[in-house]
PDB file with SEQRES, HELIX, SHEET and CRYST1 records, atoms N, CA, C and O in Angstrom:
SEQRES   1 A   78  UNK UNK UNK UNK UNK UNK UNK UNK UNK UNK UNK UNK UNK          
SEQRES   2 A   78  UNK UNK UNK UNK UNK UNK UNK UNK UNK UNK UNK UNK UNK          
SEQRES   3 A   78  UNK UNK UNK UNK UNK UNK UNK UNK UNK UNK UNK UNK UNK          
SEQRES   4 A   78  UNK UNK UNK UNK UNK UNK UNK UNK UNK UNK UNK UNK UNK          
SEQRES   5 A   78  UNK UNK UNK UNK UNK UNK UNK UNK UNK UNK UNK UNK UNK          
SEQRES   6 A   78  UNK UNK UNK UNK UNK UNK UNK UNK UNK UNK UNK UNK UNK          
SHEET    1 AA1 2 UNK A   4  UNK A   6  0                                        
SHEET    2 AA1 2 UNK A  15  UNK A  17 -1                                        
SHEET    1 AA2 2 UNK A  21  UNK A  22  0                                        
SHEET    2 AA2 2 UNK A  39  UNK A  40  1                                        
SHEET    1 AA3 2 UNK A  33  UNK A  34  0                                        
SHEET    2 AA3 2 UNK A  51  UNK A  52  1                                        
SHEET    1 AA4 2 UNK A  60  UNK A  62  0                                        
SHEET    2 AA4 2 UNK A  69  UNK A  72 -1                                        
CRYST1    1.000    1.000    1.000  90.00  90.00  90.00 P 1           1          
ATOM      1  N   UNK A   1     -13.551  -8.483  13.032  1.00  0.00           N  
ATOM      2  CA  UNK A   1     -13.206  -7.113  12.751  1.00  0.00           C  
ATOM      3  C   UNK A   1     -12.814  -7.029  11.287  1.00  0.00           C  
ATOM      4  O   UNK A   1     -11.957  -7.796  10.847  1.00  0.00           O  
ATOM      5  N   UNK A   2     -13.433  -6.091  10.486  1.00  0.00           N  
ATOM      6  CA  UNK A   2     -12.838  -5.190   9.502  1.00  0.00           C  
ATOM      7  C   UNK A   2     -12.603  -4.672   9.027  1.00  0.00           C  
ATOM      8  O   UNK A   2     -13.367  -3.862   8.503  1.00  0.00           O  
ATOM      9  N   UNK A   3     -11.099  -4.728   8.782  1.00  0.00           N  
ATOM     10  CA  UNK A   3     -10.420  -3.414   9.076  1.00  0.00           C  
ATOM     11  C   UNK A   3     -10.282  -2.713   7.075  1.00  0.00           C  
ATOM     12  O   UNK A   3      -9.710  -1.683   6.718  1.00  0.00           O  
ATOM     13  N   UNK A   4     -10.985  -3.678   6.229  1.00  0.00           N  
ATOM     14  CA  UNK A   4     -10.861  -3.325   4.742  1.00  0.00           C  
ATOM     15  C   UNK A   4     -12.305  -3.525   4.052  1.00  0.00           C  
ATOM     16  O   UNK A   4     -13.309  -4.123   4.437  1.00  0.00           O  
ATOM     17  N   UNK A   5     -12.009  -2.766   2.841  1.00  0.00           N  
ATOM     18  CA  UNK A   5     -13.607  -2.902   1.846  1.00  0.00           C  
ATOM     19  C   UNK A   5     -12.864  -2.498   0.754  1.00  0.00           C  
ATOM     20  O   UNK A   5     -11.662  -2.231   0.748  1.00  0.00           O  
ATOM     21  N   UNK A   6     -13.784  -2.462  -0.339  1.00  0.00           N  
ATOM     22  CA  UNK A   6     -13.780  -2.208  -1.712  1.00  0.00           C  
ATOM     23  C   UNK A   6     -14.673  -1.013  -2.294  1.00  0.00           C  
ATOM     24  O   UNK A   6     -15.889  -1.086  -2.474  1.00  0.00           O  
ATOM     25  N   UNK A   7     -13.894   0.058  -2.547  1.00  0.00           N  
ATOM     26  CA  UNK A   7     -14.383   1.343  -3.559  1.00  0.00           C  
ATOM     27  C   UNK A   7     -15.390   0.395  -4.667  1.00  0.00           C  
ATOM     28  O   UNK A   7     -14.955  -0.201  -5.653  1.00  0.00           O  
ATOM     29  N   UNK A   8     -16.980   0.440  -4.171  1.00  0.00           N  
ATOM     30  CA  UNK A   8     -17.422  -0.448  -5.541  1.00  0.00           C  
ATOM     31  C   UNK A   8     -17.931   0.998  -6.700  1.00  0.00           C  
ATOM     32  O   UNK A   8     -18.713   0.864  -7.641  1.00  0.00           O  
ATOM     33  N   UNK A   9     -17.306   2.192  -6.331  1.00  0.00           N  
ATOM     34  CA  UNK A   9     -17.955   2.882  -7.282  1.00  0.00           C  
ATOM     35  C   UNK A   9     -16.428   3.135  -8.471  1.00  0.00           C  
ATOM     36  O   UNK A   9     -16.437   3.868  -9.460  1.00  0.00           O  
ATOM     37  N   UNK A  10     -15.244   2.289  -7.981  1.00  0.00           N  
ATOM     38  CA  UNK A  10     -14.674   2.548  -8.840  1.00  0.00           C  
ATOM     39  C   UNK A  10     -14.516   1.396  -9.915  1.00  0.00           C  
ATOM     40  O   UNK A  10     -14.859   0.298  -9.477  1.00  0.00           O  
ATOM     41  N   UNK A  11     -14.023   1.405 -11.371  1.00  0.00           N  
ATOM     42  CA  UNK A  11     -14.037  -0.140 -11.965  1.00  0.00           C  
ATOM     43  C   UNK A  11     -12.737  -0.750 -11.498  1.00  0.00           C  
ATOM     44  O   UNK A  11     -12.485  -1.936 -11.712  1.00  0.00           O  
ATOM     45  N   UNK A  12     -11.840   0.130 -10.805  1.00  0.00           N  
ATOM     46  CA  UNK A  12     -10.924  -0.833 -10.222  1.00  0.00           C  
ATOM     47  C   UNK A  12     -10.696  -1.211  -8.994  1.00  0.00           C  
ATOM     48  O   UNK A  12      -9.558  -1.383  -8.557  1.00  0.00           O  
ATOM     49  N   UNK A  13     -11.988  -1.412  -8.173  1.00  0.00           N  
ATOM     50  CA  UNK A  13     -12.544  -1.945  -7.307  1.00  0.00           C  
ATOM     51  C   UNK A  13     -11.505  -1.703  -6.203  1.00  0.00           C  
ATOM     52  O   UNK A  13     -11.397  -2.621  -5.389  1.00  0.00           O  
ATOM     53  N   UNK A  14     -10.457  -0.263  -5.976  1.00  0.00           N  
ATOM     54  CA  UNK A  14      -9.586  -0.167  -4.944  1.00  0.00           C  
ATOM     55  C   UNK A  14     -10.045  -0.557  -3.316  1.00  0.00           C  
ATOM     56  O   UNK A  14     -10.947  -0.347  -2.505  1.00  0.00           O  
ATOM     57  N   UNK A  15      -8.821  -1.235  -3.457  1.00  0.00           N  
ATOM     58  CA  UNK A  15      -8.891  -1.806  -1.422  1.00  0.00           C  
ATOM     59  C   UNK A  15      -9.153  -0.301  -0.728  1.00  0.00           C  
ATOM     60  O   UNK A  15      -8.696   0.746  -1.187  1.00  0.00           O  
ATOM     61  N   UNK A  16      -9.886  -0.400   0.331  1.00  0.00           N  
ATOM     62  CA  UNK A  16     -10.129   1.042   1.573  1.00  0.00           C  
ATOM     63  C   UNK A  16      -9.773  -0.051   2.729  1.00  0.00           C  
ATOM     64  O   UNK A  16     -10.158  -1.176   3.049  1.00  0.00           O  
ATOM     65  N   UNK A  17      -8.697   1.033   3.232  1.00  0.00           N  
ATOM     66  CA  UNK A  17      -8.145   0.311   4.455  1.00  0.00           C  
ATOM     67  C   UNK A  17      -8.270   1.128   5.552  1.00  0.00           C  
ATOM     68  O   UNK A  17      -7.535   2.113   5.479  1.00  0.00           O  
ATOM     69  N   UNK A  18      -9.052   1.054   6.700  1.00  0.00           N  
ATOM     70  CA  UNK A  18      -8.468   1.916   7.842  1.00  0.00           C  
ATOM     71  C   UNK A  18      -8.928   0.997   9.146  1.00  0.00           C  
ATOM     72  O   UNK A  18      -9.739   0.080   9.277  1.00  0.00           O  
ATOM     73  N   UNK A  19      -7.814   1.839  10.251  1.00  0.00           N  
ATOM     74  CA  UNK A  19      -7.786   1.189  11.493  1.00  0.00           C  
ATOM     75  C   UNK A  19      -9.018   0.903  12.260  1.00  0.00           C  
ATOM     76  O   UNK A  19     -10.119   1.433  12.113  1.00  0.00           O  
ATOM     77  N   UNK A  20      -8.616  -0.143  13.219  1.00  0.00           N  
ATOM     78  CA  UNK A  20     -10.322  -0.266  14.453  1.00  0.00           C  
ATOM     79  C   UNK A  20      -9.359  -0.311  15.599  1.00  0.00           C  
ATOM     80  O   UNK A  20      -8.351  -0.970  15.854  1.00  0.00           O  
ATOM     81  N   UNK A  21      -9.989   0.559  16.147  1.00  0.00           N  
ATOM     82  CA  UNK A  21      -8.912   0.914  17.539  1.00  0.00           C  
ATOM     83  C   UNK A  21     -10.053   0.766  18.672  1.00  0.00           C  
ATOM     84  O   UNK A  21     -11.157   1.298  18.784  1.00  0.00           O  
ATOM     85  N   UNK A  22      -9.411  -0.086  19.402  1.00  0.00           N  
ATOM     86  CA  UNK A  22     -10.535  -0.812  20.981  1.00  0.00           C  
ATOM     87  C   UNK A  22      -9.438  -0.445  22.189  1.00  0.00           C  
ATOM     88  O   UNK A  22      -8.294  -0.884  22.305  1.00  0.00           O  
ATOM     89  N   UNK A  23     -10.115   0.452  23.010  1.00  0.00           N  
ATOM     90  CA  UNK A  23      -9.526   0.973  24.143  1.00  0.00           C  
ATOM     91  C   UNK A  23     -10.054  -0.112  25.356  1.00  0.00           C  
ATOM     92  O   UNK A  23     -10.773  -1.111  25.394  1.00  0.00           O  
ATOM     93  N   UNK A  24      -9.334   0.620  26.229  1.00  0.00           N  
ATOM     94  CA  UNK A  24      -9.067  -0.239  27.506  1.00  0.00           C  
ATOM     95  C   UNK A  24     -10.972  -0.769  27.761  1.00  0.00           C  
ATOM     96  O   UNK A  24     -11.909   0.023  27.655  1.00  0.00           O  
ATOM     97  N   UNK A  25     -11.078  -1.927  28.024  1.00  0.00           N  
ATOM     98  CA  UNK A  25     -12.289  -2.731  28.712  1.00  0.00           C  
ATOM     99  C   UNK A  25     -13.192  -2.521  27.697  1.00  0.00           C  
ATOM    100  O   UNK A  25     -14.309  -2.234  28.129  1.00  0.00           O  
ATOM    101  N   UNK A  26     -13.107  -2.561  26.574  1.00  0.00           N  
ATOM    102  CA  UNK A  26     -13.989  -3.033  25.660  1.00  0.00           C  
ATOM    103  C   UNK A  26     -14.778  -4.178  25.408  1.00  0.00           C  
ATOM    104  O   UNK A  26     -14.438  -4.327  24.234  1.00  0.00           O  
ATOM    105  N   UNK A  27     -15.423  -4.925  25.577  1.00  0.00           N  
ATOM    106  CA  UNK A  27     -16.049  -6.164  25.296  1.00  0.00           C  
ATOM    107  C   UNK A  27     -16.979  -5.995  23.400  1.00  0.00           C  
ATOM    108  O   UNK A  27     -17.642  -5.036  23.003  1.00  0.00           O  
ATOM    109  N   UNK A  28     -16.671  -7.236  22.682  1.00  0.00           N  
ATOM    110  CA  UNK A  28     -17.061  -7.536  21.760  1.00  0.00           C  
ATOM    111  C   UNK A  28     -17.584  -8.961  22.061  1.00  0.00           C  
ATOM    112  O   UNK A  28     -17.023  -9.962  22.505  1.00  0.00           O  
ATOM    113  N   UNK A  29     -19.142  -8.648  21.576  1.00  0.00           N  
ATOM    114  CA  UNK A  29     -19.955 -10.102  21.731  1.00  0.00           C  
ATOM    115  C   UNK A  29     -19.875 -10.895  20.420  1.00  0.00           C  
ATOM    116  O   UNK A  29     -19.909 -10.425  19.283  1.00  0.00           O  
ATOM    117  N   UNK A  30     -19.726 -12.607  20.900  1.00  0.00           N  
ATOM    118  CA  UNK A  30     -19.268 -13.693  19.679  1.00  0.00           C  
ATOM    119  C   UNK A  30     -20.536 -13.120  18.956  1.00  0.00           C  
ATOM    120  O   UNK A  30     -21.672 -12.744  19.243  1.00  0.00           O  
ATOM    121  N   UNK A  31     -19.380 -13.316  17.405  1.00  0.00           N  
ATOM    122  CA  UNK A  31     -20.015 -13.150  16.305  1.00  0.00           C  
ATOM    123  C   UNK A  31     -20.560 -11.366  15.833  1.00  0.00           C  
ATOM    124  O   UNK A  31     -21.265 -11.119  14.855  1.00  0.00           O  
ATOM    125  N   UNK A  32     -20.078 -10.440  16.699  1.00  0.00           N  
ATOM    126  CA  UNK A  32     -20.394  -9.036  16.332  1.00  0.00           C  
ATOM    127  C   UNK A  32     -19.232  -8.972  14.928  1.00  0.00           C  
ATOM    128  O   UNK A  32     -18.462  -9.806  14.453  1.00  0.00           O  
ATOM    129  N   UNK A  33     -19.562  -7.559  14.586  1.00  0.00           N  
ATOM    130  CA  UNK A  33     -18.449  -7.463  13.713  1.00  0.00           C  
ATOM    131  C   UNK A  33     -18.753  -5.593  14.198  1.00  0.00           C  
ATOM    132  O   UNK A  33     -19.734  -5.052  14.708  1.00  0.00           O  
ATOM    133  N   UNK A  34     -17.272  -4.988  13.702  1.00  0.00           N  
ATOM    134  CA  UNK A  34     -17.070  -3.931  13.479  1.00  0.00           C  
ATOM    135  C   UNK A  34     -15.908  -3.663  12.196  1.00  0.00           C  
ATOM    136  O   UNK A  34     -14.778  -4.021  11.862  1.00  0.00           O  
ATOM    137  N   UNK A  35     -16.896  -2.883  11.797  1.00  0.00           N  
ATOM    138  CA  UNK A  35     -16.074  -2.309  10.463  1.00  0.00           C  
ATOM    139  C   UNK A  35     -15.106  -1.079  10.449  1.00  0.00           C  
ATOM    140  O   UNK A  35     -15.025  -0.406  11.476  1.00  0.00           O  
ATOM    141  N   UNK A  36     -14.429  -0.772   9.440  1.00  0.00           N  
ATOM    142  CA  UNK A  36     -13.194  -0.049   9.255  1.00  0.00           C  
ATOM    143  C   UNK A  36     -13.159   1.428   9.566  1.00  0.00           C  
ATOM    144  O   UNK A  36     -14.021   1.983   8.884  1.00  0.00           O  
ATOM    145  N   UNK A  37     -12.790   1.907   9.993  1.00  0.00           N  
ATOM    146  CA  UNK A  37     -12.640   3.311  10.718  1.00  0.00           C  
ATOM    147  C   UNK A  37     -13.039   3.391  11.848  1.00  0.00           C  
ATOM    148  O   UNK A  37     -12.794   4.469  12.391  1.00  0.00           O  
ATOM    149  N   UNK A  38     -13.886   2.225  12.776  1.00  0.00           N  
ATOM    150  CA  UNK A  38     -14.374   2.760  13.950  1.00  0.00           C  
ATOM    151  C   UNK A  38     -13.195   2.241  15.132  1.00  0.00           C  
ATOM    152  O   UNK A  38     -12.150   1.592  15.179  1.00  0.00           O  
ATOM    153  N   UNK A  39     -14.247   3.096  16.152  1.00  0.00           N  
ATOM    154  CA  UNK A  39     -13.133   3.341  17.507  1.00  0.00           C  
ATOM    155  C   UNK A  39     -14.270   2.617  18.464  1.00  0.00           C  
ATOM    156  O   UNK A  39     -15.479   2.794  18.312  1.00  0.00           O  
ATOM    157  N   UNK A  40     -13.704   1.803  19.436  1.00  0.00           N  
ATOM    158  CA  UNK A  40     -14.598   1.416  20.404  1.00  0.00           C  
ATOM    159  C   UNK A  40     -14.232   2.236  21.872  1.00  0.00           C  
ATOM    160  O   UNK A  40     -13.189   1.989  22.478  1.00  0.00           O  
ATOM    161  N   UNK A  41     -14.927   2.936  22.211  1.00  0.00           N  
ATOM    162  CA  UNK A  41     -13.985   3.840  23.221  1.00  0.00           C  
ATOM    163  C   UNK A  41     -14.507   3.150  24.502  1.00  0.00           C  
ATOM    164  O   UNK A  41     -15.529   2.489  24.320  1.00  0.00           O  
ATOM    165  N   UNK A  42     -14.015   3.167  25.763  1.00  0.00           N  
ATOM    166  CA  UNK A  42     -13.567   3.156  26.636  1.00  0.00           C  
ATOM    167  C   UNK A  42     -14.521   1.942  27.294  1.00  0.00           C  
ATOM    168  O   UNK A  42     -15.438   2.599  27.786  1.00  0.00           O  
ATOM    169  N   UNK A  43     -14.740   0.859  27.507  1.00  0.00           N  
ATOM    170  CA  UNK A  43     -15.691   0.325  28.213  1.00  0.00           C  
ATOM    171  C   UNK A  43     -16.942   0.141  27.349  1.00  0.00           C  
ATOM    172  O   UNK A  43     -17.904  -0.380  27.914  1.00  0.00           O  
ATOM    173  N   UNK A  44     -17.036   0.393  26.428  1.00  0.00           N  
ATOM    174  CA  UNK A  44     -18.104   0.095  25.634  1.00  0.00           C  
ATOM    175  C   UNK A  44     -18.538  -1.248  25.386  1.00  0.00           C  
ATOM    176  O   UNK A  44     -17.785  -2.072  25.906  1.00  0.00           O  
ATOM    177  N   UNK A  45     -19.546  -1.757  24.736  1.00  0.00           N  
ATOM    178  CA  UNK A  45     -20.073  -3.311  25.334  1.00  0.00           C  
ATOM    179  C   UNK A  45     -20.635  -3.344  23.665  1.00  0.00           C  
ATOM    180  O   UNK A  45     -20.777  -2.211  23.206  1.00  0.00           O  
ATOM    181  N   UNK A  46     -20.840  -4.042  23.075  1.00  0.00           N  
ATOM    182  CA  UNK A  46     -20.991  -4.824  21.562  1.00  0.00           C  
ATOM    183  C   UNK A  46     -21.732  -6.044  21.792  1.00  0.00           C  
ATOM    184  O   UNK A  46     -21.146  -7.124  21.868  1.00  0.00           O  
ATOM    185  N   UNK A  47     -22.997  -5.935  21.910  1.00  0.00           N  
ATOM    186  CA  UNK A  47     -23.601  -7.340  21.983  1.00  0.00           C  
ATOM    187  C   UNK A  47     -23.321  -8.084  21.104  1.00  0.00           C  
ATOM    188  O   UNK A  47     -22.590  -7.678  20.200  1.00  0.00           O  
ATOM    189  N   UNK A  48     -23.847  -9.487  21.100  1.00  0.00           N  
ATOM    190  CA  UNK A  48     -23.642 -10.738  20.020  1.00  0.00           C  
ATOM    191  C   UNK A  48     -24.242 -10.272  18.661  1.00  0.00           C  
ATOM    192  O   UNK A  48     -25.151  -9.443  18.685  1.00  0.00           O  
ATOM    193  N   UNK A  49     -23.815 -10.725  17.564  1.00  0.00           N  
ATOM    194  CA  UNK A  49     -24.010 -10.598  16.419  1.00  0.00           C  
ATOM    195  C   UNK A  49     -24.340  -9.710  16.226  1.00  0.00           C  
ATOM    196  O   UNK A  49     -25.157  -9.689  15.306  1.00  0.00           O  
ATOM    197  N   UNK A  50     -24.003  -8.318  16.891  1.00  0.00           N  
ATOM    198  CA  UNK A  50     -24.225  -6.758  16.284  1.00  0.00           C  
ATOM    199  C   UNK A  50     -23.162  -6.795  15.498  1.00  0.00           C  
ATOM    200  O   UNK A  50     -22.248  -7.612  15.382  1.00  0.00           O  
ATOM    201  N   UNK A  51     -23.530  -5.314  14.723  1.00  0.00           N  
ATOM    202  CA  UNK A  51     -22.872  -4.737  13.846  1.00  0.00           C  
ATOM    203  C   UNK A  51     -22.455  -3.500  13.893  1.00  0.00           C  
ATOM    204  O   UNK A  51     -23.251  -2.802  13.265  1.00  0.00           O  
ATOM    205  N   UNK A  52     -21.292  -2.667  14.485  1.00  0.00           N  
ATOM    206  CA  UNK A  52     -21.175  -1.570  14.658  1.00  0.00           C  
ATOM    207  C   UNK A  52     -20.176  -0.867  13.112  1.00  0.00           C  
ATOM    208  O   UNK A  52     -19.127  -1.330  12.666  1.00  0.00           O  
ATOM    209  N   UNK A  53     -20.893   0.241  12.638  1.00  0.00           N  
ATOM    210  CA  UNK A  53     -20.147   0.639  11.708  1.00  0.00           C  
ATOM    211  C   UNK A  53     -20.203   2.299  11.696  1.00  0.00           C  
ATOM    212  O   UNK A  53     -20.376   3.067  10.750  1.00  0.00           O  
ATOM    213  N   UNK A  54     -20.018   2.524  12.927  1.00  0.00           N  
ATOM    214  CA  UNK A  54     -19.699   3.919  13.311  1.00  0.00           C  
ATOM    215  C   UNK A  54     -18.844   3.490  14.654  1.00  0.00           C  
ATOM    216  O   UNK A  54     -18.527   2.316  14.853  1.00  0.00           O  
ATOM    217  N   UNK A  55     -18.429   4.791  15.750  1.00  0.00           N  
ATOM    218  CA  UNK A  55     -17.818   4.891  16.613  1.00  0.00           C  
ATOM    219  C   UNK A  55     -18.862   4.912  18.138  1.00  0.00           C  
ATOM    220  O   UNK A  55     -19.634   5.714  18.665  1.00  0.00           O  
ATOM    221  N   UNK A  56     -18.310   3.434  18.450  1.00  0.00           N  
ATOM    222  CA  UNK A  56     -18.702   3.281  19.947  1.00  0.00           C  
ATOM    223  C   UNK A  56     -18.869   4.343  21.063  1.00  0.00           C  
ATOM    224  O   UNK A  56     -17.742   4.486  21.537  1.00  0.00           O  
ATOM    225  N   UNK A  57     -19.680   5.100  21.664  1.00  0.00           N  
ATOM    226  CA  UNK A  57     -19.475   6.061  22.936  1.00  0.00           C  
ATOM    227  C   UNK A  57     -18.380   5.569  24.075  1.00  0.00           C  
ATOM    228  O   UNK A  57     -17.483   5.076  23.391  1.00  0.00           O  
ATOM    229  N   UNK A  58     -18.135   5.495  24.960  1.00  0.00           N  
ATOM    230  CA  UNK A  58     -17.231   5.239  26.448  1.00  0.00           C  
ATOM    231  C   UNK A  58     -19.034   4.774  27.329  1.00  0.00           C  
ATOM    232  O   UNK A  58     -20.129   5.321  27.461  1.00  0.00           O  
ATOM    233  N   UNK A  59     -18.492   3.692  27.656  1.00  0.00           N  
ATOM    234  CA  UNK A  59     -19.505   3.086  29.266  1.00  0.00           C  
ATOM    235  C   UNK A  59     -20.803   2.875  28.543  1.00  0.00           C  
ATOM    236  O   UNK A  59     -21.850   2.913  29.190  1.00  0.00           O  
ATOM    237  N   UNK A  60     -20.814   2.663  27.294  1.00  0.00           N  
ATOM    238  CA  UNK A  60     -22.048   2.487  26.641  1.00  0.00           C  
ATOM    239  C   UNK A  60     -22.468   0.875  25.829  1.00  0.00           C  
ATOM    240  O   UNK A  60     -21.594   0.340  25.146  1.00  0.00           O  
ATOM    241  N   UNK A  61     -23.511   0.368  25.945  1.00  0.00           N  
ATOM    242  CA  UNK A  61     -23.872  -0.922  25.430  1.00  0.00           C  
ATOM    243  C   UNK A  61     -24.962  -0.936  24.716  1.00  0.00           C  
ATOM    244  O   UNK A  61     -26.043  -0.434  25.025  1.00  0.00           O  
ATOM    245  N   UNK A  62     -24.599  -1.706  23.432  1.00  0.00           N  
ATOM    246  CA  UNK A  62     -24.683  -1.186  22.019  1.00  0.00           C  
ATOM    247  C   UNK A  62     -25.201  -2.839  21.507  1.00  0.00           C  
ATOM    248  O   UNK A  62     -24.649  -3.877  21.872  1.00  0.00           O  
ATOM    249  N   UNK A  63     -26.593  -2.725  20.424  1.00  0.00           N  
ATOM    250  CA  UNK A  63     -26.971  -4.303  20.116  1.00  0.00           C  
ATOM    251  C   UNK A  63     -27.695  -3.885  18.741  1.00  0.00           C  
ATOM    252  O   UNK A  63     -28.000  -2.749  18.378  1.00  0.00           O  
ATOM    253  N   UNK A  64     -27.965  -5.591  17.808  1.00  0.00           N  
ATOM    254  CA  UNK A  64     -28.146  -5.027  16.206  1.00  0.00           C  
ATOM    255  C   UNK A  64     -27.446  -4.852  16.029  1.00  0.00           C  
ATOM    256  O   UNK A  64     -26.286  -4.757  16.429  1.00  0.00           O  
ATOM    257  N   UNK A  65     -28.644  -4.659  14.573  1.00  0.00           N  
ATOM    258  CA  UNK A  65     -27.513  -4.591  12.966  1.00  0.00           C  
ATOM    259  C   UNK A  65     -28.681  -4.106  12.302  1.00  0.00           C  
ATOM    260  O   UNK A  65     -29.737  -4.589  11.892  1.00  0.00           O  
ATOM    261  N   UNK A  66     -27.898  -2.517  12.350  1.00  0.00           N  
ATOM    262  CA  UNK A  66     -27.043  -1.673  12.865  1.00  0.00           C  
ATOM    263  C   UNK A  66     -27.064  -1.811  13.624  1.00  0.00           C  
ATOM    264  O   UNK A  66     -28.112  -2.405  13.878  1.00  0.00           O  
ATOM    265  N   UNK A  67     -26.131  -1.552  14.999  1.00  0.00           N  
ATOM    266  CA  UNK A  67     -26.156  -1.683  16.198  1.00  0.00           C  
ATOM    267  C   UNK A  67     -27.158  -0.364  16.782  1.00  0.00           C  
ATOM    268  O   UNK A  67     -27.841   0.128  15.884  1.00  0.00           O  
ATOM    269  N   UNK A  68     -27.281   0.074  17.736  1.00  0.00           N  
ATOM    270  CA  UNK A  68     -28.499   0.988  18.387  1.00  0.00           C  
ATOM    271  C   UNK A  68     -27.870   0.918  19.995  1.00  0.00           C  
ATOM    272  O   UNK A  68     -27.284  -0.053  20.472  1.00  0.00           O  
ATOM    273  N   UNK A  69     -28.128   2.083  20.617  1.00  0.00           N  
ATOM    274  CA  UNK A  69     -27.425   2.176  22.129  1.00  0.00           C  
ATOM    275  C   UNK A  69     -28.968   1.533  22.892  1.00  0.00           C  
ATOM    276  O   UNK A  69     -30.164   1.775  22.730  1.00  0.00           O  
ATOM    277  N   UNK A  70     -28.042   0.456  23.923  1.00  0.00           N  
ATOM    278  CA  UNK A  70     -29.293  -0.220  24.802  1.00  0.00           C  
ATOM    279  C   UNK A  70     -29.539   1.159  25.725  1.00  0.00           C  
ATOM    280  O   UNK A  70     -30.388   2.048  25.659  1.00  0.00           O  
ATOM    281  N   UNK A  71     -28.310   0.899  26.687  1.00  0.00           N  
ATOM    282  CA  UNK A  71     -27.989   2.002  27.712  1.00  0.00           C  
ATOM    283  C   UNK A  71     -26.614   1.984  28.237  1.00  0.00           C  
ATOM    284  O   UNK A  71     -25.797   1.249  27.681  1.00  0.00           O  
ATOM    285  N   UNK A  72     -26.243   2.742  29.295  1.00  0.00           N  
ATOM    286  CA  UNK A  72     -25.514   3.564  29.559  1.00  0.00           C  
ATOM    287  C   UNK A  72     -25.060   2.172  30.454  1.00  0.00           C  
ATOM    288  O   UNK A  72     -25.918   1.799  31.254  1.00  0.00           O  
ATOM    289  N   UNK A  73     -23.895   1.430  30.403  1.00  0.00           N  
ATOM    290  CA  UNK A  73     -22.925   0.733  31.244  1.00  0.00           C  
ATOM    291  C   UNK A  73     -22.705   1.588  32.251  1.00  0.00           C  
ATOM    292  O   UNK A  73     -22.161   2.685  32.124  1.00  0.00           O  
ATOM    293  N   UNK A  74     -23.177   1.046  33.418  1.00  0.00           N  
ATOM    294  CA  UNK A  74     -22.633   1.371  35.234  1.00  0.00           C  
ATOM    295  C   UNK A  74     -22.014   0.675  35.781  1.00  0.00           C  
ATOM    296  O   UNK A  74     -22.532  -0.379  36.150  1.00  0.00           O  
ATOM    297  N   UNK A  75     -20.940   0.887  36.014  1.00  0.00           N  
ATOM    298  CA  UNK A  75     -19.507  -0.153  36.687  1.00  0.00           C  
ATOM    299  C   UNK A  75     -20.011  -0.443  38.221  1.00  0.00           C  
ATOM    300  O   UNK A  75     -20.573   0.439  38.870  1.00  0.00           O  
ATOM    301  N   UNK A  76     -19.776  -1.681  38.716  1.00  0.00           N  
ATOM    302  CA  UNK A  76     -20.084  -1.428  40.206  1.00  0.00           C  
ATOM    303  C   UNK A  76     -19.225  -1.830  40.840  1.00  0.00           C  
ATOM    304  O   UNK A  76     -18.493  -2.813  40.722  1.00  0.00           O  
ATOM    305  N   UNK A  77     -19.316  -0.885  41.700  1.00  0.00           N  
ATOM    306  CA  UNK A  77     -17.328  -1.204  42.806  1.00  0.00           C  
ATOM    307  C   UNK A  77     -17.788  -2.565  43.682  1.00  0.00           C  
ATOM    308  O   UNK A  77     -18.783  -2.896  44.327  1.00  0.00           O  
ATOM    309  N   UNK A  78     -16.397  -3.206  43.306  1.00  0.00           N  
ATOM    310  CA  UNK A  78     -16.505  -4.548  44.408  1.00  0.00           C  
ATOM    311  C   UNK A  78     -16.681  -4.239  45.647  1.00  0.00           C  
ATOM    312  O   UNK A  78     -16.768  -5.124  46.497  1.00  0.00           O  
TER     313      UNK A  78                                                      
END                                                                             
């Protein structure tokens, strides 16, 4: 996860900091990354070595770089 970058359009290369907020049953696959401002909402799924650099949907599974929606996560009752 990260949660910082660098203004490269300024010459004093200011830190940009903002939060990554992962709600309840999120899964992140080894080696994904998500960058600074996004939200992983509710059950959302992050395959391996994706890259999410926008905001995750709820019950949704997400792969790449950029990441791209596979489909729609369906929970199944025990």
């Amino acid at each position: 996860m990260m949660t910082g970058n660098h203004n490269y359009k300024k010459v004093t290369f200011d830190l940009i900091v903002k939060p990554i907020v992962l709600e309840d049953g999120v899964w992140l696959g080894a080696g994904s990354m998500v960058t600074q401002g996004v939200t992983c909402f509710s059950h959302s799924v992050l395959g391996v070595a994706a890259v999410a650099s926008f905001d995750l949907e709820p019950y949704t599974i997400y792969a790449g770089n950029p990441c791209q929606i596979l489909r729609k996560r369906v929970m199944e009752a025990e």
